[in-house]
N, C-alpha and C positions, 0 to 999 in steps of 0.2 A: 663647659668652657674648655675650648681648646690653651693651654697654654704656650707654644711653641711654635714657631712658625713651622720649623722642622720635620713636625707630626704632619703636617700635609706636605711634604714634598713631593714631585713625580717620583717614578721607581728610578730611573736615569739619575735624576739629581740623589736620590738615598745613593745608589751603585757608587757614582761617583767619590761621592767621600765615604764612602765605606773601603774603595780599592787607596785611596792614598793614606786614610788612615792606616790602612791592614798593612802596606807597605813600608810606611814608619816605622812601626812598631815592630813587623818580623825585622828590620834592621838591625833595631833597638836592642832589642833582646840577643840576636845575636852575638853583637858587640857588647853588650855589658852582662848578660848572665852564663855563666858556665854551664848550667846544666842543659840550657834553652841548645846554644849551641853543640854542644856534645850529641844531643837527641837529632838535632837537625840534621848534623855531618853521618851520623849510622842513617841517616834516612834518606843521603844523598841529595839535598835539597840547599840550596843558598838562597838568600835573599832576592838576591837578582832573580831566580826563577819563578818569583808574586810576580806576574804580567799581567791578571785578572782575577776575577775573582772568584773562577775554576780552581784556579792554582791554590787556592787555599785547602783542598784535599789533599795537594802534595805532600802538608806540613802534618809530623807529626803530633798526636791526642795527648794533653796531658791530664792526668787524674789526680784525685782525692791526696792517693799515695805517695806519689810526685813531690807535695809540697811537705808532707809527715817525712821523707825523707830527708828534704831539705832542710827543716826545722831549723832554728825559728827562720832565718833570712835569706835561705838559698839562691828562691828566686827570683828576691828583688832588682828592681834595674838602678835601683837608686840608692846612696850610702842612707843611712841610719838617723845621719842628723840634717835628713829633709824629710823626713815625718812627721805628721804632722795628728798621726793617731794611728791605735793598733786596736785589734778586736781577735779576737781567736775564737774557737768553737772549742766545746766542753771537753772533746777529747774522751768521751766515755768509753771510746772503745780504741785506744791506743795515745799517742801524740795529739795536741791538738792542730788543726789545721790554723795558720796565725798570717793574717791578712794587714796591708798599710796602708795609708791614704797620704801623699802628699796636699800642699793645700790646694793644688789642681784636683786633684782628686776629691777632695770635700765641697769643690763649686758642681764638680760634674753629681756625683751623689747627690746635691741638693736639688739641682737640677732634675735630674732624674725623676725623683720620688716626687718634686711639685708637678709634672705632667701628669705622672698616675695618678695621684690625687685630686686634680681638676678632672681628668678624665673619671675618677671617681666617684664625681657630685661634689669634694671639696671646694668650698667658698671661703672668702678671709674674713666673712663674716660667720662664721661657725666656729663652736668650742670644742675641741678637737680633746678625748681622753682616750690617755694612750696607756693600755691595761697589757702591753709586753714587759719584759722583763728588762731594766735599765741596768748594763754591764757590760758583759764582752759581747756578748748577742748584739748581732746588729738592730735588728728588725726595731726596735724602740727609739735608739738615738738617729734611725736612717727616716723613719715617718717622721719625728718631730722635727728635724731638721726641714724637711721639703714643704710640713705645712706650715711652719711658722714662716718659711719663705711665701709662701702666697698670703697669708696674714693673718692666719686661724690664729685665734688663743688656745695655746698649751694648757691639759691640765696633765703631767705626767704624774699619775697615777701608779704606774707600776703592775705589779701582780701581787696579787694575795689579798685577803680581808675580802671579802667579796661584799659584806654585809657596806663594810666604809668607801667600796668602790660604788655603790648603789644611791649611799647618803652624797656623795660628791655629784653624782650626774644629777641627781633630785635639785638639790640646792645647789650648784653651779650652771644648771643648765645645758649639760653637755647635749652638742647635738649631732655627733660625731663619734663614733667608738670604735678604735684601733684594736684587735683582739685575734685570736686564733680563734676560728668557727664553735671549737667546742667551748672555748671559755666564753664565746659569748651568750650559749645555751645555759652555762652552767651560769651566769649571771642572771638571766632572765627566769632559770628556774630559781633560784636564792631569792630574787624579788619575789615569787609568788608564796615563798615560804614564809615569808614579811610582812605580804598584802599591800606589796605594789605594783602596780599591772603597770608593763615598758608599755602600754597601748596606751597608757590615758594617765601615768602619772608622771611619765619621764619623754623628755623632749629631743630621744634620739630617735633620729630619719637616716641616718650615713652608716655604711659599717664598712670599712677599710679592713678586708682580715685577710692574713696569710699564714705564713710559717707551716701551713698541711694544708691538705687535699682539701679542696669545697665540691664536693657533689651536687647538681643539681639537687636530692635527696635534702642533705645536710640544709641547703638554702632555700627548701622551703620548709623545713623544720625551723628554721631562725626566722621568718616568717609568719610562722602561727605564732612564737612569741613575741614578737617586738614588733609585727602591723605589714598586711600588706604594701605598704605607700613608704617601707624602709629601703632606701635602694640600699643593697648589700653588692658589694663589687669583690672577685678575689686581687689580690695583685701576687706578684713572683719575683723571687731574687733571691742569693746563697750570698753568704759573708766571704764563701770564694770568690764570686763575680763582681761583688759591689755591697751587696746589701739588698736590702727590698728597691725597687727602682729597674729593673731587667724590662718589667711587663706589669702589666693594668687593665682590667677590663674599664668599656667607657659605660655608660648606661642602656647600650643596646645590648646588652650581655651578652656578646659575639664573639667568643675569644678574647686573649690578652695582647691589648696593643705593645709590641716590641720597641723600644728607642734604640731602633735598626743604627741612628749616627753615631751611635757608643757601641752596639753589638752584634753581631754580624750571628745568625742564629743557622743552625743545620739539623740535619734530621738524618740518624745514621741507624743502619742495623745494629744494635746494640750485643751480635753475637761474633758480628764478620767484620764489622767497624765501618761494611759501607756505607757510601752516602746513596739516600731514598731520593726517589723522586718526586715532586711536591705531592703534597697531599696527604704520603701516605704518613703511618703509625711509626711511631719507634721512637729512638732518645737523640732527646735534644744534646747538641752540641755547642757551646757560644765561645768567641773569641771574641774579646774585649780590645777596643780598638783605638780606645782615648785613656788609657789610664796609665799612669807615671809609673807609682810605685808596685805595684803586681799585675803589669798585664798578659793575661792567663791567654792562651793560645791555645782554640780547638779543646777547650774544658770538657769533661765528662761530666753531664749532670748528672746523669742514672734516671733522669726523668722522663715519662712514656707520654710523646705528646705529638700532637700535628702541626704543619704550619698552612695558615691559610693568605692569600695573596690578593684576592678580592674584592675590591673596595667596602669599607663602613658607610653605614649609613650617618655616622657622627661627623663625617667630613674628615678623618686622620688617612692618610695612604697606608702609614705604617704596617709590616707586617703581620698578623696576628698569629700566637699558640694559643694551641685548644685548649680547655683547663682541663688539668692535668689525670689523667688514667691513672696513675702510681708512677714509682719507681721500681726500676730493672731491679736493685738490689731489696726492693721491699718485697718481688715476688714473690709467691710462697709456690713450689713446683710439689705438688698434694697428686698420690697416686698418678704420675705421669701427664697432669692439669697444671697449664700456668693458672695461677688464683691471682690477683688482685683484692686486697682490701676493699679498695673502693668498690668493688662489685660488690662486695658482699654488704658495705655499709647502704649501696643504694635501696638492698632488697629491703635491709632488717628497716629503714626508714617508711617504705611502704607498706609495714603492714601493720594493720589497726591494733592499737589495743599494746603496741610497743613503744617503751621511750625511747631516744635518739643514742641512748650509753651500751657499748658492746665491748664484747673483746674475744678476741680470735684464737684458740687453743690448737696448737696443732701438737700429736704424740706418736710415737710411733709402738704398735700393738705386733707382737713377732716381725714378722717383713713386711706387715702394712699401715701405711698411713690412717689414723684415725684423726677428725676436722672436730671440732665441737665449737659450737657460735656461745657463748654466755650473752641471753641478751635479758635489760630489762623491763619491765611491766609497767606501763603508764602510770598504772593503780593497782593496789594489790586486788585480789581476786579469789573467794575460795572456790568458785567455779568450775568443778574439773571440767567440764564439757567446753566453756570457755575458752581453760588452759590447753584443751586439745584440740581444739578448732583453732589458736594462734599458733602451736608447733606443728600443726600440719601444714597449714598455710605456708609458712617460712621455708619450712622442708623442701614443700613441694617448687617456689621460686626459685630456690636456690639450686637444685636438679637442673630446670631450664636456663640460669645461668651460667652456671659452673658446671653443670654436668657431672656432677656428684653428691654422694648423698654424704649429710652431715647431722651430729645429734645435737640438736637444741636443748640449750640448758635454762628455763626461765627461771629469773633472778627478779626478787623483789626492790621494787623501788627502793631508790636511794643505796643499791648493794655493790655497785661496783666504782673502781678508782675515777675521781675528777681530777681535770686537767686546768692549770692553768696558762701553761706551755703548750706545746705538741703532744697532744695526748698517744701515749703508750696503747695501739690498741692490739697487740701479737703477743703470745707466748708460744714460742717454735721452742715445745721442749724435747723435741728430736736429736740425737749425740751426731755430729759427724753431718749435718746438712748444712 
């Protein structure tokens, strides 16, 4: 179900209100935030010089940093007591970054996340459990907002108890499960450990997951657990840009449709800061173009993704990004090799006889890098022939992906950390990288 006229517009009519939005708002901001302005005047750039929607290169990137320096209200455009809610990130690695919503801002968020959500298989006749963390995180109050708007029933569930998140989907029916990809493994495995098969004793078809990377890999691993005939869709968003609501896959699993008329998305070198020409690789940039209280101008996502411009077979025009390669700052640069996680999650997924749970070691040995993959065992095994014929296998894909050699450590079932959040999957315990 399309919800939105919007989502089909010609590319003309998206263009169009995406230049007079982008033109408001570079106004906006320069007139009400000091820092927006100060940035803009070293970059020699005015308002007046948005004449199209070229001109949005002119304007300077802001980052992560940007807003930790601003702390907490730098660079809002609007006083304090037209707030209408705050949300901030954990902050675990400095300040935390702390986001507003006017109550314009809480329609277009709701907005938002009901398109991905229908684009997602959501129906308002579906019981929607939502297994994020309810707090400062966006990702939990931003789904349940958008599908209570189309007319699901909430079950906000939360995180944690996995055993009493499994008795609610049994007995309430959930037909829908909001989740990060690994928690939704790690539920389906807790069901097996129970003796309740997600194939035939529980009535979820829908999996709404974000907050990390979905690999192909990963999504056909939540597949063997929970049934071929589950659509599982990723969607995308940061509690800088809005929340979950940015992008959404629809059921043609073709990329994540953009709500191009809130966000105006780009694709830049993530080393030179230029801007790519369609198609290719590199990090998205988005500037928000309807939002009141924080609208973020040429944002740095650090995220490695393509945009595609070619009509869906769903009927939406909308934009699409690719899902997501990693991020810039998740790479890991291993004896002079950019690594991606998700590369390496794709391999350990394909090879037999391993479970879905990994974790990535990187150390350094004199002046050189040493990789070690920790990965786990389906089933335990005292097989050495077995155990050597699955650490060779992995070795040797991982060579033709990465182009490097790494030691495999196999780890018995059930032996490494679960996630119910974004699961942790790096240990860069290298000094000074």
């Amino acid at each position: 179900m399309i919800w939105s006229k919007n989502e089909t517009l010609s590319r003309e009519e998206i263009e169009a209100i995406q230049l007079e939005r982008l033109q408001e708002t570079v106004h906006r901001v320069y007139e009400k935030v000091a820092p927006y302005r100060k940035k803009m005047d070293e970059a020699g750039v005015k308002p007046e010089d948005i004449k199209s929607l070229k001109d949005l290169a002119k304007l300077p990137f802001v980052t992560k940093q940007d807003l930790r320096d601003n702390y907490p209200y730098g660079l809002f455009a609007v006083p304090t007591d037209e707030l209408l809610r705050i949300h901030a990130s954990s902050g675990t690695t400095g300040k935390p970054t702390v986001v507003g919503y006017t109550k314009g801002d809480m329609d277009v968020w709701t907005e938002c996340v009901s398109r991905i959500a229908c684009a997602g298989g959501a129906k308002s006749t579906d019981f929607a459990q939502i297994c994020f963390g309810y707090g400062m995180f966006t990702g939990a109050l931003g789904l349940h907002y958008g599908l209570e708007n189309i007319g699901a029933t909430i079950i906000p569930s939360s995180t944690g108890n996995s055993e009493k998140q499994l008795m609610y989907m049994k007995d309430f029916g959930t037909t829908l499960l909001v989740a990060t990809p690994s928690y939704a493994l790690r539920l389906a495995e807790v069901a097996n450990e129970i003796g309740i098969d997600p194939k035939k004793d529980l009535k979820v078809k829908i999996g709404l997951v974000g907050s990390e990377l979905l690999t192909d890999a990963m999504r056909d691993e939540m597949h063997r657990y929970w049934g071929d005939d589950m659509l599982i869709t990723s969607n995308y968003g940061m509690s800088e840009l809005m929340g979950p609501g940015v992008s959404g896959e629809c059921e043609y699993l073709n990329g994540m449709h953009i709500n191009e008329d809130f966000f105006i998305p780009e694709i830049i070198d993530p080393e030179t800061g230029e801007v790519l020409p369609e198609g290719e690789k590199g990090e998205l940039v988005i500037t928000c173009i309807k939002k009141e209280a924080l609208p973020l101008i040429r944002y740095r996502t650090r995220d490695i993704t393509r945009l595609m411009y070619e009509p869906c077979q769903c009927g939406r025009t909308t934009c699409r990004m690719e899902n997501l390669q990693g991020r810039s700052d998740d790479m890991l640069k291993i004896r002079g090799v950019n690594v991606f996680p998700g590369q390496i999650e794709e391999v350990v997924l394909s090879v037999e006889g391993l479970g879905p749970h990994y974790e990535i070691v990187v150390e350094r040995d004199g002046y050189s890098d040493k990789l070690t993959i920790r990965v786990e065992l389906a089933k335990a095994t005292d097989s050495f022939k077995e155990l050597e014929k699955i650490e060779k296998e992995i070795r040797n894909k991982l060579r033709v992906v990465l182009g490097l050699d790494a030691k495999i450590k196999l780890e018995s079932p059930n032996t490494l950390a679960r996630f119910e959040g974004k699961a942790k999957r790096i240990r860069d315990l290298r000094k000074g990288v």
